[in-house]
C-alpha positions as CSV (number, residue, x, y, z in Angstrom):
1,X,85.4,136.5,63.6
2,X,83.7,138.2,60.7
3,X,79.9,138.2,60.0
4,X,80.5,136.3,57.1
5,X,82.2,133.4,58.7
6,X,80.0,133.7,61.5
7,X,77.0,133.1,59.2
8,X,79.0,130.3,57.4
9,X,79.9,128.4,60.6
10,X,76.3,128.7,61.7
11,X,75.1,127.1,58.1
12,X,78.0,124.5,58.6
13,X,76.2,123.3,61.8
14,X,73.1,123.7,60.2
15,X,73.9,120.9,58.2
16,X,76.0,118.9,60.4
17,X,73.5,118.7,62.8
18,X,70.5,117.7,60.0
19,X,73.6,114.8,59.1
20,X,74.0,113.7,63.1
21,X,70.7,113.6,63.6
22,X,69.9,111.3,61.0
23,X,73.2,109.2,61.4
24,X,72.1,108.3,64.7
25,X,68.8,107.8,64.6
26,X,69.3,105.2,61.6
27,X,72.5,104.3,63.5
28,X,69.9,102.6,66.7
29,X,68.3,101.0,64.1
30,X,71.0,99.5,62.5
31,X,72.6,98.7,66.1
32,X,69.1,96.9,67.3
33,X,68.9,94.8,64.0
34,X,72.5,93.5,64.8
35,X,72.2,92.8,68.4
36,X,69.3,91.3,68.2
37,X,70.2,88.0,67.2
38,X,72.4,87.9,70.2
39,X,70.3,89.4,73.3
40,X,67.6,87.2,74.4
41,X,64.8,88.0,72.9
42,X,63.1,88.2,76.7
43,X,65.5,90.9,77.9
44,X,66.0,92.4,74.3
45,X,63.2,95.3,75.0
46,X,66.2,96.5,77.9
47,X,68.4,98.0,75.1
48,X,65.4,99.2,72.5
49,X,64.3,101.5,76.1
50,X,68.4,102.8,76.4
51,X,68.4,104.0,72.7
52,X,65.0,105.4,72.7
53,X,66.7,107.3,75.8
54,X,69.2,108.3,73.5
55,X,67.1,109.5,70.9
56,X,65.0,111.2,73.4
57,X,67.7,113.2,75.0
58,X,68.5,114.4,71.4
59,X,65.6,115.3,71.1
60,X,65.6,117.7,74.1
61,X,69.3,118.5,73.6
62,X,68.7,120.0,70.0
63,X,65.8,122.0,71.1
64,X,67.9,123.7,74.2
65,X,70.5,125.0,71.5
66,X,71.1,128.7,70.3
67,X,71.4,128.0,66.9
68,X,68.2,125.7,66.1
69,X,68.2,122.5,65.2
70,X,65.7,120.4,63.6
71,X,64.6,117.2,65.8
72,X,61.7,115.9,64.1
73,X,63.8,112.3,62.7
74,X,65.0,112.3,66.6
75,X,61.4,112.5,67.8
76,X,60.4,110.5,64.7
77,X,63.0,107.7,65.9
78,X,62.1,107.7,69.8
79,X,58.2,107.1,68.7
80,X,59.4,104.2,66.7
81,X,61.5,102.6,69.2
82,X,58.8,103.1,72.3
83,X,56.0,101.3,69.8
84,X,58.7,98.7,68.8
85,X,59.2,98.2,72.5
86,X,55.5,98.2,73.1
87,X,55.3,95.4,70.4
88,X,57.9,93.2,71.7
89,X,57.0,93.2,76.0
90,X,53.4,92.1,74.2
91,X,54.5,89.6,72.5
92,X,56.2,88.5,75.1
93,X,53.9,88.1,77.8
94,X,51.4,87.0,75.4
95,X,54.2,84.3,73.9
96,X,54.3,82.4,77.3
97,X,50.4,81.4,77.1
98,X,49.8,81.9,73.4
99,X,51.2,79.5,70.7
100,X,52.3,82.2,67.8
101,X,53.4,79.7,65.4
102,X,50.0,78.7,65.0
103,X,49.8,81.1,62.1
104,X,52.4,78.9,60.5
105,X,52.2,74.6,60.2
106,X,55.7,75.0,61.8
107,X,58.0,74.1,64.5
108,X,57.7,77.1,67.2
109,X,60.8,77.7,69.0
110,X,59.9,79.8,72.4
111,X,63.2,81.6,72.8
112,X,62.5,83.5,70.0
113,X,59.0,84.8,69.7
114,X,59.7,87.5,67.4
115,X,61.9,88.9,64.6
116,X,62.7,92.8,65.8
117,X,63.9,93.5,61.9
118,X,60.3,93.1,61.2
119,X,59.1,94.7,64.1
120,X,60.9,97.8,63.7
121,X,60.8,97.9,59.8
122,X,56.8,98.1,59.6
123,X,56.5,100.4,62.9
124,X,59.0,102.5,61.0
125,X,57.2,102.9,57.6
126,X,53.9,103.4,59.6
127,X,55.0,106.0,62.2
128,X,57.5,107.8,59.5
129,X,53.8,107.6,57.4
130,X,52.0,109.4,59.9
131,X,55.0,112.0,60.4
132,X,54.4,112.3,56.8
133,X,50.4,112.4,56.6
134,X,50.4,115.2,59.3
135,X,53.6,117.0,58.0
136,X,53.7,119.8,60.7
137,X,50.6,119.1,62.9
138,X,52.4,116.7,64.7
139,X,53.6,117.8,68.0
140,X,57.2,117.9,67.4
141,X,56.9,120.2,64.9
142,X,53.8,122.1,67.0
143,X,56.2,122.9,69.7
144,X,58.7,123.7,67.6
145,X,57.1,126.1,65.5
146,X,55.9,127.6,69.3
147,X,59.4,128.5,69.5
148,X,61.1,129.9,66.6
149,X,57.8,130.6,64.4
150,X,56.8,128.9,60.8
151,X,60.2,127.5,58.1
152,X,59.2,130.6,56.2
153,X,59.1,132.8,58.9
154,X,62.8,131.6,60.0
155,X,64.4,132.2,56.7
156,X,67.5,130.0,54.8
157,X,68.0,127.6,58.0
158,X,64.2,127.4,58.5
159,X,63.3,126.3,54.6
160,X,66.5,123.8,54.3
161,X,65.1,122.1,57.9
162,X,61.6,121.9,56.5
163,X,62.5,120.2,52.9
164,X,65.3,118.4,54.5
165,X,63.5,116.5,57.4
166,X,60.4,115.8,55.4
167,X,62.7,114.0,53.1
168,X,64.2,112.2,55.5
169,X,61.1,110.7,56.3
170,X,60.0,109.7,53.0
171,X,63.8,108.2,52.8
172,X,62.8,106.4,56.4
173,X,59.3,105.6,54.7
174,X,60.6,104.3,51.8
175,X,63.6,102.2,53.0
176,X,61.5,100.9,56.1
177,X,58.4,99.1,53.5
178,X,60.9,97.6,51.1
179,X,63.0,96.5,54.3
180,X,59.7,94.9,55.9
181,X,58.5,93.5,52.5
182,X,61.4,91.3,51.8
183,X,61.8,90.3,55.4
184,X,58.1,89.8,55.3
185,X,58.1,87.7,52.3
186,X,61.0,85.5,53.5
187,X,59.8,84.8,57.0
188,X,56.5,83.5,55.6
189,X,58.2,82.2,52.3
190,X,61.5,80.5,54.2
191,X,61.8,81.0,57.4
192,X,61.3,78.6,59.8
193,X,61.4,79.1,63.7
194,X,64.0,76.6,65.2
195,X,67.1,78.6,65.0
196,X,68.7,81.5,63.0
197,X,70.8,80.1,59.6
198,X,73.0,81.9,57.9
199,X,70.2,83.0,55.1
200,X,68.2,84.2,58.5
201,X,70.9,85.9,59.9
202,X,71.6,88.2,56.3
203,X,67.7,89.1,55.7
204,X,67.1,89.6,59.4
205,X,70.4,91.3,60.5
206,X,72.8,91.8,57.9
207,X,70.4,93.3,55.1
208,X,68.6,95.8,57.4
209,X,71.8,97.1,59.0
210,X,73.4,97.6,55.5
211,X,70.4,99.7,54.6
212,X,70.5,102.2,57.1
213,X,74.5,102.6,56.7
214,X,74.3,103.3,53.3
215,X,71.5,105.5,54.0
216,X,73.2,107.1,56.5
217,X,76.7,107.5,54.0
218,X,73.8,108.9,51.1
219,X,72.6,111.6,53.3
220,X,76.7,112.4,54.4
221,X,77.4,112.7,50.4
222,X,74.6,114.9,50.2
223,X,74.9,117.2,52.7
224,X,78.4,117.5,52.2
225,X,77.8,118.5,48.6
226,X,75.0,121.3,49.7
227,X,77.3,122.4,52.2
228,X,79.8,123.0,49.7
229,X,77.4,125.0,47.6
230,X,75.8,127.4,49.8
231,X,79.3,127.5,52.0
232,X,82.3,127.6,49.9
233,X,81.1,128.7,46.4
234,X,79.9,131.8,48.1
235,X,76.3,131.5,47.6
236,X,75.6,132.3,50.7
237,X,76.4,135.7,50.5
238,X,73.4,136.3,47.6
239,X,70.7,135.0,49.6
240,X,68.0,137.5,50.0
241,X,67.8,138.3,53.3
242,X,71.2,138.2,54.1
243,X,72.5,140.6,56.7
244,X,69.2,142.4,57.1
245,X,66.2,143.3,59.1
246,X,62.5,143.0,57.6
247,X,59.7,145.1,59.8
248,X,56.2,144.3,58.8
249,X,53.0,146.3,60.0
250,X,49.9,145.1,60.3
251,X,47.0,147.5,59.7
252,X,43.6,147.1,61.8
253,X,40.8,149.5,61.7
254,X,37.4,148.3,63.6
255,X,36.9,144.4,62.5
256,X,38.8,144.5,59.4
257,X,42.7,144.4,58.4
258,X,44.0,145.9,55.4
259,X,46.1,144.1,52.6
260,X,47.2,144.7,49.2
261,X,48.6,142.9,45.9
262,X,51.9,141.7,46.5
263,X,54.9,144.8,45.7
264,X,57.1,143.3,42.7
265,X,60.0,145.4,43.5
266,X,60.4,143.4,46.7
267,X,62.7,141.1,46.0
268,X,63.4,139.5,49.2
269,X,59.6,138.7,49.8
270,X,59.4,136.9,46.4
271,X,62.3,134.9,47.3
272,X,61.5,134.1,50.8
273,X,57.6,133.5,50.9
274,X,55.2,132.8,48.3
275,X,53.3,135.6,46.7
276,X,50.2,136.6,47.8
277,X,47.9,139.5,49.1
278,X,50.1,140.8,52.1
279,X,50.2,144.3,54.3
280,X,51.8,146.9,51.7
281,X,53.5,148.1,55.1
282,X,56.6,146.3,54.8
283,X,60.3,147.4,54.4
284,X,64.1,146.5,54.8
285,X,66.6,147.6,56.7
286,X,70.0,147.2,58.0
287,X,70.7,144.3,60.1
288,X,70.1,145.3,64.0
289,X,68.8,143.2,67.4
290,X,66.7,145.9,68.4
291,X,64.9,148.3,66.8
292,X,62.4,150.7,69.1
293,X,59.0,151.6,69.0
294,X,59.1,155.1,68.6
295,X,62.0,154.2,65.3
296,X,59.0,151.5,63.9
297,X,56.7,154.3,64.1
298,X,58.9,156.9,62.3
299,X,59.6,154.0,59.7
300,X,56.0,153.4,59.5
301,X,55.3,157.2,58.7
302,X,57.4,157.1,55.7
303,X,55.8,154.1,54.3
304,X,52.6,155.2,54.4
305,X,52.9,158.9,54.7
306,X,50.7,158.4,58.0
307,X,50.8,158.2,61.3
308,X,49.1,154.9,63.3
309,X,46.4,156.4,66.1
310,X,48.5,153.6,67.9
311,X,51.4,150.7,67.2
312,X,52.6,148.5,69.3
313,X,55.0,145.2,68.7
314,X,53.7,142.0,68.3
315,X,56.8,139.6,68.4
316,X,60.2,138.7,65.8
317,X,61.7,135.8,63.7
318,X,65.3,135.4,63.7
319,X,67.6,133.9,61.2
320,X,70.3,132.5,62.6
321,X,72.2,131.0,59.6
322,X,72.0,134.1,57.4
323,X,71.6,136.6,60.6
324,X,68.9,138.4,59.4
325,X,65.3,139.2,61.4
326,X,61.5,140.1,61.2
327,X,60.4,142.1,63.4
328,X,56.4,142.0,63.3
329,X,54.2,145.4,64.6
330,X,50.2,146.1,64.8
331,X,48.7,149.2,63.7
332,X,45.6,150.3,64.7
333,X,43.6,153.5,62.9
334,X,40.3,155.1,63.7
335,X,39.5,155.6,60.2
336,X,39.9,153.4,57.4
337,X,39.7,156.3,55.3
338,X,43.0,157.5,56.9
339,X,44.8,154.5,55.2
340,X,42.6,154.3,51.7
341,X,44.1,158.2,51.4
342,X,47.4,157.2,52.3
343,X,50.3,156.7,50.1
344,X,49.5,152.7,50.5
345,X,46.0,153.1,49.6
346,X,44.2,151.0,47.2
347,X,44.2,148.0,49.2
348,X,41.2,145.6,50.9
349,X,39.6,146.0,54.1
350,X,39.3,142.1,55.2
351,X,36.8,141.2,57.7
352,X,37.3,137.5,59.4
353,X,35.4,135.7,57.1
354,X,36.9,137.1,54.3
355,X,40.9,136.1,55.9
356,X,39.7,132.7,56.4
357,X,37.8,132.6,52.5
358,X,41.2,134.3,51.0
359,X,43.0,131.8,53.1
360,X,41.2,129.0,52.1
361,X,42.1,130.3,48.4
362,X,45.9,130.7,48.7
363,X,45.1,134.4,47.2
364,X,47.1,135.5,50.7
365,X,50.7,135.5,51.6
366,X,51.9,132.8,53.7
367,X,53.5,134.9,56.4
368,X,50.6,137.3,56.3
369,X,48.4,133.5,57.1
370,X,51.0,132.9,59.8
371,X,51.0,136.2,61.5
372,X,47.2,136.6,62.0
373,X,46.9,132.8,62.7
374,X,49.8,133.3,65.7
375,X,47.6,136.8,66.9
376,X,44.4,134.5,67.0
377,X,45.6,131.3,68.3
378,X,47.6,133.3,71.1
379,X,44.2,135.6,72.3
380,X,42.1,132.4,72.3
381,X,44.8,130.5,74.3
382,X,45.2,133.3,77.0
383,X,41.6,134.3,77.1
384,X,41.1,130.1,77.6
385,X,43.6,129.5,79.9
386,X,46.4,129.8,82.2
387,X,50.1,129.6,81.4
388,X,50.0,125.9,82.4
389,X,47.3,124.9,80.2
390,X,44.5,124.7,82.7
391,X,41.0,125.9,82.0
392,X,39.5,129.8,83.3
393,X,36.6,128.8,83.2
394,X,35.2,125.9,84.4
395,X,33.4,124.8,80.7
396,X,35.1,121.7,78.5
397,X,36.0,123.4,75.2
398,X,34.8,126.4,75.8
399,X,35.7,129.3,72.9
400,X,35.9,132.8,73.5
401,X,34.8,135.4,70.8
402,X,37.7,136.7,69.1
403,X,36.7,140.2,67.4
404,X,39.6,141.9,65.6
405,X,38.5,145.2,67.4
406,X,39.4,143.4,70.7
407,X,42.9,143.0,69.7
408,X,43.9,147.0,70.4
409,X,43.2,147.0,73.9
410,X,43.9,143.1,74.6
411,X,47.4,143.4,77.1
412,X,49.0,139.6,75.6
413,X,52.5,139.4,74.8
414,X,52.7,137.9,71.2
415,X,56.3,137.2,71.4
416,X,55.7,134.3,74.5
417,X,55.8,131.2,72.8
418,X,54.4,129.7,76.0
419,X,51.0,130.6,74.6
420,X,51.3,128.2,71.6
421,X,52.8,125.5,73.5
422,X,49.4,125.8,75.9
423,X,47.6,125.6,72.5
424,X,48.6,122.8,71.5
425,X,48.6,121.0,75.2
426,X,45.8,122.3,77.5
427,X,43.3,120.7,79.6
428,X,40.8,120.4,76.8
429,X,43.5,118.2,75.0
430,X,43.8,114.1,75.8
431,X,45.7,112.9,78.1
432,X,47.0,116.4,78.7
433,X,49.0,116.0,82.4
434,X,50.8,113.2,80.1
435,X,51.5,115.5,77.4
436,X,52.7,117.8,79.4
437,X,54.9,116.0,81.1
438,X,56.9,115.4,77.7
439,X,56.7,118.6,76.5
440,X,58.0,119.8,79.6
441,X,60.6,117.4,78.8
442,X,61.6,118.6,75.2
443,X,61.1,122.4,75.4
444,X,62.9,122.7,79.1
445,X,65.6,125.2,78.9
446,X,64.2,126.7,75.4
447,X,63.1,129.9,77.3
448,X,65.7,131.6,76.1
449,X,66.0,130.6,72.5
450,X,64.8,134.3,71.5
């Protein structure tokens, strides 16, 4: 098989998978709107627990897999199902001592104490909200990111599943409030709880479930079309970053790092990230899996006309839809004037303060962000803890000093997502045995992703 219809099978389930994850997550929902009106409403939370189950072992499935996949409407779909099931075992037990239609001057029949369309219509707009508010804090995405590093950092496939799954969930947002504000309106404006009619049974059953097929055919139609365009119209082959191998050095002298206006003349970077202040030590070469130190230095030399007092490699990013790699190194120097008389001088000496302040001002490059927030959050995490998340020391939230002069000698492998995945669950974190417990769930088997 050639690398070009390697790469083009690759994008193909790229975009198949962003379709089947969708079509069956909206696919439970529409299920659970049509059996509910015929599963007693007292055994009815048996089948919402199955298809969580199913949404859950997607969930874990898609994160074992060797080409990535992007499970955050999965994950998204298995939180709204547990809550909905939450919801309803409530209301249940509280429906056997507790008179609900007292809200309404109404007949109250017992054998059905709730409506699961709107149930699972306003859990959904709320949780597919909060997916929203938190974008990529939310642990899905967290552990994820653990794994094969930030959308920018994981090229083509990484920036279609980032604008892709966040409109999903306004599309799950959006549906889910004008589903549970009609239903809403007609339970309090018509409804009336003897029995289910044949106007109950269409806004209850019929409505919802119609909603989430079409959505579901919308999203086919669409990802069929972008398929199409990036597959068989042979844009795929123009990408930047097609078919090649980016190296990046960082450059650290004492307590500062160096960086430079951005290089117009590299096209692949403007294309790929946004502009910024980034290291000028960055270059492109032919497409290879490994790449040695003693090959970075050399490549390193010519850049800058220099040679690092030491280098050492920090960790890589694949590509897998456009099979193309970053492969990220640290420099360290004695001198800073060894670099300011260097081909790739004329640059700025950052301290910490003035990463964070740049930060804070988007006057940085995002990969440059992601690359020293990865080397901090990793020496914090394995100065804090052990490999299962448990404390070194025996002081709640304790910090360690992080010093960019430390990082030289510090002996942490930057490329062990385990480190993030502690970061994000660890002893100092709530209910942290029960979080990890789930992530040990998801991420089991993803070892060997890289």
């Amino acid at each position: 098989m050639t690398t070009t219809r390697k790469r083009k099978e690759r994008l193909s389930i790229g975009f198949m998978g962003l379709w089947r994850t969708w079509a069956i997550t909206l696919g439970v929902f529409a299920l659970l709107v049509v059996l509910s009106p015929f599963i007693s409403k007292k055994w009815f939370p048996l089948p919402v627990f199955i298809l969580q189950g199913i949404l859950l072992a997607l969930s874990r499935n898609q994160s074992k897999l060797n080409i990535p996949r992007c499970y955050r409407i999965s994950a998204c779909g298995a939180m709204i199902c547990f809550i909905s099931l939450v919801v309803m075992i409530v209301i249940n037990v509280v429906n056997s001592t507790w008179d609900f239609m007292i809200l309404k001057d109404q007949p109250h029949n017992v054998h059905i104490p709730y409506i699961t369309a709107l149930i699972l219509s306003t859990v959904s707009a709320v949780v597919a909200g909060w997916y929203l508010l938190f974008d990529r804090k939310v642990p899905t995405c967290k552990l994820c990111v653990s794994i094969h590093g930030e959308h920018f950092e994981s090229g083509f496939l990484g920036k279609i599943y980032s604008t892709e799954s966040r409109y999903q969930l306004q599309l799950i947002c959006l549906l889910s409030t004008a589903i549970a504000g009609v239903d809403w309106w007609y339970y309090y404006k018509y409804y009336i709880n003897v029995n289910l009619n044949s106007p109950d049974f269409f806004f209850f059953s019929i409505m919802p479930a119609a909603v989430y097929i079409l959505a579901i055919v919308y999203l086919g139609i669409r990802y069929y079309n972008m398929w199409s365009y990036y597959c068989n119209n042979e844009v795929l082959e123009s990408e930047a970053g097609a078919f090649v191998t980016r190296l990046r050095y960082l450059i650290f002298s004492g307590d500062t790092v160096y960086i430079s206006n951005p290089d117009n003349d590299l096209l692949i970077d403007q294309l790929l990230e946004k502009s910024g202040m980034d290291t000028p030590a960055r270059t492109v070469i032919k497409y290879t899996d490994r790449y040695s130190l003693e090959d970075a230095e050399e490549k390193f030399e010519k850049i800058a006309g220099v040679k690092p007092d030491k280098i050492r490699f920090a960790y890589m990013n694949r590509d897998y839809a456009t099979m193309s790699n970053i492969f990220h190194y640290l420099t360290f120097f004695d001198s800073p004037e060894t670099i300011d008389n260097s081909k790739i001088g004329g640059g700025e000496w950052l301290t910490l303060g003035k990463i964070h302040e740049y930060g804070r001002e988007g006057r940085i490059s995002e990969i440059f962000n992601s690359e020293m927030r990865r080397i901090y959050t990793i020496a914090i995490t394995w100065k804090t803890y052990t490999p299962t998340g448990k404390r070194l020391y025996e002081i709640k939230n304790y910090k360690p000093t992080f010093r960019i002069r430390d990082i030289r000698n510090w002996d942490v492998d930057y490329n062990d997502f385990k480190w993030l995945a502690v970061a994000n669950v660890n002893q100092d974190k709530p209910f942290y045995r029960l979080r990890r417990l789930w992530q040990r769930y998801i991420k089991d088997g993803v070892q060997d992703v890289k």
